[in-house]
C-alpha positions in Angstrom: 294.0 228.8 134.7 292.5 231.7 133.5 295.1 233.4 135.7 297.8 232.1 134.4 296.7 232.7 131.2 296.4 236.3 131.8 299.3 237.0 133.2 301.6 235.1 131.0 299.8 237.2 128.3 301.0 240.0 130.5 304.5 238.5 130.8 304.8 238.3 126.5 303.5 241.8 126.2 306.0 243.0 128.5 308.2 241.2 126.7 307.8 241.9 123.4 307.8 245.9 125.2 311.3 244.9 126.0 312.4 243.8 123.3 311.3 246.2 120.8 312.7 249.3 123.6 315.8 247.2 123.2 315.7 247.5 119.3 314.6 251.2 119.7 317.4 251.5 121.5 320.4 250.1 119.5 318.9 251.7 116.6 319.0 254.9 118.1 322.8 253.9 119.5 323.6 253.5 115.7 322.2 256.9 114.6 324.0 258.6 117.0 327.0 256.9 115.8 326.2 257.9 112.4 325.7 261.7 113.4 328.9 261.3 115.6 331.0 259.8 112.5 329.8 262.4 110.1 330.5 265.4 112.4 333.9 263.6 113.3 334.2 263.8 109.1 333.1 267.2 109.3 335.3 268.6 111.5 338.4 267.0 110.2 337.0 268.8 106.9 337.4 272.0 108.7 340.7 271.3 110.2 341.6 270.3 106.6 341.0 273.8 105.2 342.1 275.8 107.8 345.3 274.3 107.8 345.3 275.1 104.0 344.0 278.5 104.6 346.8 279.5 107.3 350.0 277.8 104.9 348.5 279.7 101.9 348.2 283.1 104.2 351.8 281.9 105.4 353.0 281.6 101.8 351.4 285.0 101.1 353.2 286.7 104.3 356.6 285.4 103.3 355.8 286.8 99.6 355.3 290.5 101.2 358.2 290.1 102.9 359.9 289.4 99.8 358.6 292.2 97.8 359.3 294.5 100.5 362.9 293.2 100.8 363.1 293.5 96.5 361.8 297.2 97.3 363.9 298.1 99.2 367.0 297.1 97.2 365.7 298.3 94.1 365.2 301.4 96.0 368.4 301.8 97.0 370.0 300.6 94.2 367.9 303.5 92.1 369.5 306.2 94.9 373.3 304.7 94.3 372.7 305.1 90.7 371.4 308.1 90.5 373.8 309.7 92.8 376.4 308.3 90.4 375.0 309.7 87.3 374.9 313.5 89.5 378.7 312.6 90.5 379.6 311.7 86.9 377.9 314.8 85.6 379.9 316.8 88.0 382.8 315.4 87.2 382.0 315.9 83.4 380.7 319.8 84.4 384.3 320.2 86.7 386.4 318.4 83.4 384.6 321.2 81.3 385.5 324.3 83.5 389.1 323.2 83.7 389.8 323.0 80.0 387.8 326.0 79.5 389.9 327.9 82.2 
């Protein structure tokens, strides 16, 4: 009997070894889950502000393009007008020879 009383003493502690490796285990299953979850959130953070990052330097891209484009027409546009204010003036300097002729 004495036996039998040792080993099923054996038999519980083995047992309770179980079970509580068991619990150890599922809690560790849930922090893992937890860690998973918030890098999951983490990451779709990042994805979140890079996407917002790259529109904005999009936006920004197009807006340089746009200048440039405004540049160049104000540019050209300053070139056509000043070459008609030299031809008026020429004109005006050729009107003033003939009458004086």
């Amino acid at each position: 009997m004495l036996q039998s009383n040792a080993d099923l003493e054996k038999e519980r502690i083995a047992a309770e070894k179980r079970q509580q490796a068991e619990r150890d285990a599922k809690e560790k299953r849930k922090e893992i889950e937890r860690e998973v979850e918030e890098k999951r959130w983490q990451i779709k953070q990042q994805n979140k502000e890079t996407k917002i990052m790259h529109e904005k330097a999009e936006k920004e891209a197009e807006l340089e393009r746009m200048l440039a484009l405004q540049r160049q027409y104000l540019e050209e546009k300053t070139r056509r007008l000043i070459a008609e204010q030299q031809l008026a003036v020429q004109e005006q300097i050729s009107k003033h020879v003939n009458m004086e002729s």
